[in-house]
C-alpha atoms as one frame of an Amber mdcrd trajectory, in Angstrom:
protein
  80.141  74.588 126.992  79.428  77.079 129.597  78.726  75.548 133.171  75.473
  77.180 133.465  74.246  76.339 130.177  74.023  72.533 131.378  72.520  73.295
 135.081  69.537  72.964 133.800  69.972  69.504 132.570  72.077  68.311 135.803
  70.470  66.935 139.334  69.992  69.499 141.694  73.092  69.038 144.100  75.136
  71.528 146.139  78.453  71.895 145.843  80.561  73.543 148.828  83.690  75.044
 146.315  80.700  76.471 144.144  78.763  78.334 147.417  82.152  79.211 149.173
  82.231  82.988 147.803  78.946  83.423 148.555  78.823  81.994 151.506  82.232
  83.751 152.548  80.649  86.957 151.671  77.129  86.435 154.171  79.781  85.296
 157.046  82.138  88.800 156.527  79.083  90.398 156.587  77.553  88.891 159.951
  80.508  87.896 161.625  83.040  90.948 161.385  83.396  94.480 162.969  81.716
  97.210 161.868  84.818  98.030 159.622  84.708  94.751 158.059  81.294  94.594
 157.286  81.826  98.179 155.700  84.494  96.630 153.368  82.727  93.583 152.085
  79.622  95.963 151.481  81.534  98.018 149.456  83.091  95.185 147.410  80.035
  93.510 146.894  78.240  97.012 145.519  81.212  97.800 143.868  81.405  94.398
 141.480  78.082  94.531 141.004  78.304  98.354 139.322  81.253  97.302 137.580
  80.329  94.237 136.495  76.323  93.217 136.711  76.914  89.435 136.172  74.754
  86.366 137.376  77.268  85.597 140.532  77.963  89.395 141.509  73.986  89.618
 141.172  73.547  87.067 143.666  76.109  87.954 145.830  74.430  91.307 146.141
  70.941  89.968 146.454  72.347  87.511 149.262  73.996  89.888 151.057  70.581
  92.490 150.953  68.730  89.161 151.586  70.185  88.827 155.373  69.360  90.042
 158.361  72.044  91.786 160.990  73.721  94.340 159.182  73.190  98.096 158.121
  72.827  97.209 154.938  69.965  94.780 154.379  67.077  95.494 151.907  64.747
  92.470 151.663  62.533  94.143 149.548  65.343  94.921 146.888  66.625  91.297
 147.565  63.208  90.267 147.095  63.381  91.931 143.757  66.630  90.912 142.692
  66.385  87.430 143.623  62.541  86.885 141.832  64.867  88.300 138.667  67.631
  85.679 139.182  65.231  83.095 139.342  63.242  83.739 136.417  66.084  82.866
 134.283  66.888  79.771 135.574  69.102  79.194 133.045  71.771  81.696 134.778
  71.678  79.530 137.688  74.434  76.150 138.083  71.533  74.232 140.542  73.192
  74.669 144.157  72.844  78.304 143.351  69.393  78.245 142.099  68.808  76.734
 145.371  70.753  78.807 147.613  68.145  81.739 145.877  65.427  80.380 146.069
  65.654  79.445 150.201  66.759  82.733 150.716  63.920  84.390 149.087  61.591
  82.034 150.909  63.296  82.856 154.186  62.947  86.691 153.173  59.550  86.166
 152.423  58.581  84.527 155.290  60.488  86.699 157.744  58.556  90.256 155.842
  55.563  88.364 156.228  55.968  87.679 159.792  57.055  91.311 160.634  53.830
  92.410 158.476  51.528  90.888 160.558  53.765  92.191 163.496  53.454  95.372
 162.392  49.900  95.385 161.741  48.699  93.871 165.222  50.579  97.180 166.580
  52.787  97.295 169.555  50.967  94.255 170.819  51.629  91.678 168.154  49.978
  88.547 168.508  51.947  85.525 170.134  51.566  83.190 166.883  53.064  86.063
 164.636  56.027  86.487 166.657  56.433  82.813 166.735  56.253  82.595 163.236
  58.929  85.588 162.776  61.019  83.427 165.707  60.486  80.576 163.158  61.641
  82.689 159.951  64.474  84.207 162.194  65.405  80.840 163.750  65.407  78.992
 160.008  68.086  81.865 158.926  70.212  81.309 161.655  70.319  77.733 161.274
  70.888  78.097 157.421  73.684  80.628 158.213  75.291  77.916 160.771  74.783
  75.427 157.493  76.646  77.917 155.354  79.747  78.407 158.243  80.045  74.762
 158.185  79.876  74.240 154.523  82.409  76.958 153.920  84.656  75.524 156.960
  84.655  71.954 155.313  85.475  73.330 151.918  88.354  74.832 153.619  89.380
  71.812 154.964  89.693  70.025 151.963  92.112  72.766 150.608
């Protein structure tokens, strides 16, 4: 039976070996030079036109999903990620989850810059707080990613 056919029916946990390539493919991303970042963008667009599957999906929709690199789109991660969760069923739990605080990150940090952007150049203190907040959550999830990905190494 296919592992994501039972997801549905198995406690929401999160498993490091099952988060490591995505997680490996946010840190490329944010932590590498400019040529690095280049590479792992194409890959990732590159799997997902060859092959549109549920993981090569999400990969995409992560990577579009964060913040600090030419290439982020949250409204097309947005987009892709509402998609991904709708069929639940595509999802093994820890990556259901991993979606779904993205896209509430995502939302919360376009929300933030919303308000920004409509208080004008002088953007009220308790919007920027709350985009400080969205930003400050993301970090802190990314560091939680590094460090999942790091023990999962370890255990290699």
């Amino acid at each position: 039976m296919d592992r994501r056919q039972t997801a549905t029916n198995q406690e929401l946990s999160v498993e490091p070996s099952t988060l490591s390539i995505y997680l490996a493919d946010v840190n490329r991303l944010l932590s590498g030079d400019s040529q690095t970042t280049e590479r792992t963008w194409q890959e990732l667009s590159l799997d997902f036109e060859r092959a549109p599957t549920t993981t090569n999906q999400l990969r995409l929709a992560l990577a579009l999903a964060t913040p600090g690199h030419q290439y982020s789109d949250l409204a097309r991660a947005d987009g892709m990620l509402t998609a991904l969760l709708q069929k639940p069923q595509l999802l093994l739990g820890d990556e259901r989850l991993l979606a779904e605080v993205h896209l509430s990150l995502l939302r919360a940090t376009v929300n933030a810059e919303s308000q920004a952007r409509q208080a004008g150049n002088t953007a009220s203190r308790s919007t920027a707080r709350e985009l400080a907040t969205a930003r400050s959550q993301l970090s802190l999830l990314l560091t939680e990613y590094s460090r999942l990905r790091d023990a999962l190494s370890e255990t290699d």
